[in-house]
C-alpha positions as CSV (number, residue, x, y, z in Angstrom):
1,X,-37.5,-50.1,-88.5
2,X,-41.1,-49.4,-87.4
3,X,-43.9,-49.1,-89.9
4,X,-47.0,-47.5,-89.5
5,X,-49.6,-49.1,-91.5
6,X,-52.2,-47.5,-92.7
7,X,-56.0,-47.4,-92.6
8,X,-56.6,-48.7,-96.4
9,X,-54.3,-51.1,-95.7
10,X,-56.0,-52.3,-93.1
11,X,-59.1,-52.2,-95.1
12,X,-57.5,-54.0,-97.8
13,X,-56.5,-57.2,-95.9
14,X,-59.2,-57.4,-93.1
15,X,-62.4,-55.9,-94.2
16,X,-62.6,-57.0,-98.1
17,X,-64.3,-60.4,-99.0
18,X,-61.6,-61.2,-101.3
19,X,-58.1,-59.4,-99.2
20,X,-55.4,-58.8,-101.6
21,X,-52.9,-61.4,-101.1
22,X,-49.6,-59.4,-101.5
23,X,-50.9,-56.9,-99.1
24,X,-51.6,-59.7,-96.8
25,X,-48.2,-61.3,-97.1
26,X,-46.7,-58.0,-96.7
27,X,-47.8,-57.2,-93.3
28,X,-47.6,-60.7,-92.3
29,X,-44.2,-60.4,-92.5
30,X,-44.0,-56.8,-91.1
31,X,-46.1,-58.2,-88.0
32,X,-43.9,-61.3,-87.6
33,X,-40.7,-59.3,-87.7
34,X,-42.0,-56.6,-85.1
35,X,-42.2,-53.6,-87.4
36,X,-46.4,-52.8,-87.7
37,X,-47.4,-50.3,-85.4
38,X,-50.4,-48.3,-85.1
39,X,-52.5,-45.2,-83.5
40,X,-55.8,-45.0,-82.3
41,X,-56.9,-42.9,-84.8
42,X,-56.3,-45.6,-87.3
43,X,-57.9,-48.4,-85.1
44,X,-60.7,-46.3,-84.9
45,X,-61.2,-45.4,-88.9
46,X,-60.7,-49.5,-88.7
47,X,-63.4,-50.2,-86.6
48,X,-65.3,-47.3,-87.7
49,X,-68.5,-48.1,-89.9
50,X,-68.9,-52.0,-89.6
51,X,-72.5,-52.7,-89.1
52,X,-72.3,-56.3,-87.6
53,X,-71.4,-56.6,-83.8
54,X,-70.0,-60.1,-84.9
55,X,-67.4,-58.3,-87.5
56,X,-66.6,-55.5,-85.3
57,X,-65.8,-57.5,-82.0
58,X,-63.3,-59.6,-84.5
59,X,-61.6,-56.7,-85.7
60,X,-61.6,-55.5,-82.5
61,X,-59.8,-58.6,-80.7
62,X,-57.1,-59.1,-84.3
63,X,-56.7,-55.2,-83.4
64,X,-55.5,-55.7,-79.9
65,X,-52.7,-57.7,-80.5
66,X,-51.3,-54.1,-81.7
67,X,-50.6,-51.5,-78.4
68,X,-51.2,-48.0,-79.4
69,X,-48.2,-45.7,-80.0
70,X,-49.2,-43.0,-77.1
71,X,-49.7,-39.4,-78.9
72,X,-48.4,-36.9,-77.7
73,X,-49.4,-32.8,-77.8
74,X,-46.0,-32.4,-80.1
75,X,-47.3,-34.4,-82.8
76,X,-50.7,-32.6,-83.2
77,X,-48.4,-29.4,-83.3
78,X,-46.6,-30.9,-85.7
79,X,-49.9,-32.4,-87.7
80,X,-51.2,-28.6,-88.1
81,X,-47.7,-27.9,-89.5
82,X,-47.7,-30.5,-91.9
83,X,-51.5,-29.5,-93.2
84,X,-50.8,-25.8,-93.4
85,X,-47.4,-26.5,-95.4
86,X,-49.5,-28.8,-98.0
87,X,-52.1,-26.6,-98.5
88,X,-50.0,-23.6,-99.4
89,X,-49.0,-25.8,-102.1
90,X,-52.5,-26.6,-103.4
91,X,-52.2,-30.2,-101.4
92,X,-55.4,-31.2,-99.1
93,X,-55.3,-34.0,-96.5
94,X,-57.5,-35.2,-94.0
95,X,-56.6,-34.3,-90.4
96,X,-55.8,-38.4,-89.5
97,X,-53.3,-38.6,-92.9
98,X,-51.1,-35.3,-91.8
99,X,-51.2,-36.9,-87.9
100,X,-49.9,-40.4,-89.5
101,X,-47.7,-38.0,-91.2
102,X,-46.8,-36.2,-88.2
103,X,-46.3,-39.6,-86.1
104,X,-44.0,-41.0,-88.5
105,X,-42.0,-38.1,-88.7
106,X,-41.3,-37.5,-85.1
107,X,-40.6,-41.6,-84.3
108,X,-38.7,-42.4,-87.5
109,X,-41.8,-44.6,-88.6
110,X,-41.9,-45.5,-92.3
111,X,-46.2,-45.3,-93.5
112,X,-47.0,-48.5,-95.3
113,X,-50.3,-47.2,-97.3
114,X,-51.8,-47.7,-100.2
115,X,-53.5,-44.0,-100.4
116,X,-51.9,-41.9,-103.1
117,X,-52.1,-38.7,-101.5
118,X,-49.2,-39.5,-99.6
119,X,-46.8,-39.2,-102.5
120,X,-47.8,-36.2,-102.6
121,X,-47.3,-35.6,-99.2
122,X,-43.8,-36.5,-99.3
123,X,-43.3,-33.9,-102.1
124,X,-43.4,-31.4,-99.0
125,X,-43.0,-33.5,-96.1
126,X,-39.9,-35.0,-94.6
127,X,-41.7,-38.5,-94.6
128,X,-40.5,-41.7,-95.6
129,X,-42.7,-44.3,-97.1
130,X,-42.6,-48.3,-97.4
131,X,-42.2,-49.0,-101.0
């Protein structure tokens, strides 16, 4: 099974001074047994605000051992589907969570996160999560 691992994930374990450990071991083990996959958008929330070139070009080169799952037009479609459904039940979501969402969906991806909001996703949403 193929996880997509989130953003705060990422965060967690390789842009924190002190990474949490389980987290670490987690995808360690995800990465070893060929599960972690990712999207740009996600490699570029990653990247995204790191003021040192030094920090950024070693994120960059631990980020390439991870080839982009292509996106396709379907899973936008599906994206906008996924937000309006959430907000007509009170739920908002940043347009990069309901495309993780989307992604998932569509290739049978488990999301390995950390962000709440995606329980409450999954109230509405056909998505599975790692637990």
């Amino acid at each position: 099974m193929k996880i997509l691992v989130d953003t705060c994930v990422w965060s967690q374990i390789l842009r924190h001074k002190k990474p949490n450990v389980e987290l670490t071991n987690k995808v360690k083990d995800m990465i070893k047994d060929g599960h972690v996959v990712i999207i740009g958008p996600i490699r570029q929330e990653i990247l995204s605000g790191i003021p040192k070139k030094e920090q950024f070009k070693k994120l960059q080169g631990i980020l390439t051992s991870f080839e982009d799952t292509p996106l396709e037009p379907e899973y936008f479609v599906k994206a906008a589907e996924f937000s309006n459904i959430c907000k007509s039940k009170g739920i908002q979501g940043s347009t990069t969570d309901f495309l993780i969402c989307a992604v998932a969906y569509l290739k049978n991806f488990l999301i390995f996160t950390t962000d709440i909001d995606f329980k409450n996703y999954k109230k509405y949403l056909p998505i599975k999560l790692f637990e």
